[in-house]
N, C-alpha and C positions, 0 to 999 in steps of 0.2 A: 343543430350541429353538435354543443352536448351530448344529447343524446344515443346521436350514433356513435360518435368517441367514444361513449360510458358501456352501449351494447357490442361495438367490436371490441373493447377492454374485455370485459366480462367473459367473453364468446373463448377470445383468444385464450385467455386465463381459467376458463373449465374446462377447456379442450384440451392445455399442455397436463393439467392436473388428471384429467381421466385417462389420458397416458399411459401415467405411473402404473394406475390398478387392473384398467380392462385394455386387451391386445388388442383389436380394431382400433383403439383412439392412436395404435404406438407410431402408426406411419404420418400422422396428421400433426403429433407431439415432435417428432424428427423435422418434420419439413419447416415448422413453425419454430423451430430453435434453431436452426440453420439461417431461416430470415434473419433472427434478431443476433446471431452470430455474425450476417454481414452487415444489418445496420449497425452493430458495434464497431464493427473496421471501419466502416466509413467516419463515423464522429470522430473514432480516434484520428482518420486521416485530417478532417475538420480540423482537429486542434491541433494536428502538427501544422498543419498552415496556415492556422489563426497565431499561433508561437512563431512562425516566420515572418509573418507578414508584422506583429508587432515590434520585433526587434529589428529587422530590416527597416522600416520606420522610425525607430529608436537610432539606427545609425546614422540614415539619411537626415535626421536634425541636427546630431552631435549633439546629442541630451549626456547627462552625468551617466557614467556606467556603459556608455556605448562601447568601448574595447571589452568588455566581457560579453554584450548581444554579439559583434563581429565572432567572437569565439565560440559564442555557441552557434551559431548560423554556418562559420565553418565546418564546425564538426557534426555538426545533423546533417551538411551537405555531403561532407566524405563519408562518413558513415552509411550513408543511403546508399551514394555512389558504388564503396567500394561490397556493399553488402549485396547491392544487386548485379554486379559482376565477379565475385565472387564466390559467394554465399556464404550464412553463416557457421558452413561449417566449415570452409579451407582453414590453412593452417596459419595464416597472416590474420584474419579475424578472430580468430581464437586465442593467437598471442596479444593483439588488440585489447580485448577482453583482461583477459590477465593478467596485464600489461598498466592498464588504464584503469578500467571501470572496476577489477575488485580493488586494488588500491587507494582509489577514491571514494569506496563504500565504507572500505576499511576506516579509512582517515573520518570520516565522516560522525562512523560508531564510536572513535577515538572522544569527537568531540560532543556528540551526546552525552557520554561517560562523565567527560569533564564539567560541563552544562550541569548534568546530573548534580554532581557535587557542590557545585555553586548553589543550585537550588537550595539545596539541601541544610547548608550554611546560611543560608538567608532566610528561610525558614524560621532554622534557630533563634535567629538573632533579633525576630519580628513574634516570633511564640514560642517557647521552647516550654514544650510538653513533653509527653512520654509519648505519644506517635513522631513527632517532631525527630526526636532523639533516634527512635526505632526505623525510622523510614531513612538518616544518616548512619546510622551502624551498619543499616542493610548495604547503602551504594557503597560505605568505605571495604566491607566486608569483600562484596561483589568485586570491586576494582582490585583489591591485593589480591586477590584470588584469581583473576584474570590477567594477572599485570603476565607479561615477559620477562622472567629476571635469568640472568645469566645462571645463576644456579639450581636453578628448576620453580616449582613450589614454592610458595609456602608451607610447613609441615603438616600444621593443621588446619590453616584457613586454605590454603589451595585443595586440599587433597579430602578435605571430610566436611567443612562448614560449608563451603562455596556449592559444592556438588550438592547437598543435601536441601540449600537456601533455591536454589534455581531449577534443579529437578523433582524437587518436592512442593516449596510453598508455592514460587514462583509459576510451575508446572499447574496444579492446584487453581492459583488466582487467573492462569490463561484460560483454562476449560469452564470455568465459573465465566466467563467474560462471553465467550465462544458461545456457551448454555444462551446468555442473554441476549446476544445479538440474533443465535438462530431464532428464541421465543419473540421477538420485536420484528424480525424478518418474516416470522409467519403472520403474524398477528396483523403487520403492515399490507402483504400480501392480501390474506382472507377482506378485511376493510375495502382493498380494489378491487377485488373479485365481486363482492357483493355491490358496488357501488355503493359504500359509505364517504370513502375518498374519494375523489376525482382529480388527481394531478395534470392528466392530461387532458382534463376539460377547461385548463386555466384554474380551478377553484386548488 
């Protein structure tokens, strides 16, 4: 059983790759990324009602934290509901949207930010070195320069540091990450293709 696992792995994974180069392979590379386009919907559907069925569960005990499952079981119901009589794009789901969910991503970055700075401080207070220091100057930098203040900016931490710290270094250390995750993504890849890996033979 292996075996066949490891040679339709392999099959699948040289056929969406010769795709890319030679035009006969491109209608077989389409059809075979459409499949795994609908096995993806389906798991996600999977986990939206493996998350239902856990917290529906979680109510029906009256475990700690059950009025927040009740409220998300609410709102993944409406949400479906009013999203598949609707659609996402009337003008009630779209105020929903802006209404709710960017406000709550908002608040959310709020509290990264703050998390942020705690770290940051406890860092300190456990080593304080000169990355220790430098990685605190950067978040406190970041946060004044992102803050809201009624009178605009900062003069020169909003307007020249902050811009230069996030569009430049911060910019910089994303594509360097991005670099590494494509180089470990291919590498991961070619390993399956060849049959060095086997995830999906259990090993």
């Amino acid at each position: 059983m292996r075996v066949i696992t490891a040679v339709i792995a392999i099959a699948t994974g040289a056929l969406i790759l010769f795709g890319y180069f030679f035009e006969p392979f491109a209608i077989v590379q389409t059809l075979l990324l459409n499949w795994a386009i609908i096995l993806a919907s389906v798991a996600a559907l999977v986990g939206i009602f493996n998350l239902l069925s856990v917290h529906t569960d979680k109510i029906r005990r009256g475990e700690k934290g059950s009025t927040y499952s009740a409220l998300l079981v609410i709102a993944m119901l409406a949400t479906v509901f009013f999203g598949i009589i609707l659609r996402p794009q009337h003008t009630v789901m779209q105020m929903l949207l802006n209404g709710i969910i960017i406000p709550v991503e908002a608040a959310l970055m709020g509290l990264l930010t703050v998390s942020l700075l705690y770290a940051a401080i406890r860092l300190l207070r456990r080593r304080a070195d000169m990355m220790g220091i430098i990685f605190l100057l950067t978040a406190v930098i970041l946060f004044l320069g992102s803050a809201t203040l009624p009178f605009g900016d900062i003069p020169v931490i909003g307007t020249l540091i902050r811009p230069w710290v996030s569009q430049i270094l911060a910019l910089g250390g994303a594509r360097g990450i991005l670099i590494g995750v494509a180089l470990g993504t291919l590498t991961t890849g070619l390993r399956v293709l060849f049959g060095i890996d086997r995830p999906y033979g259990g090993q």
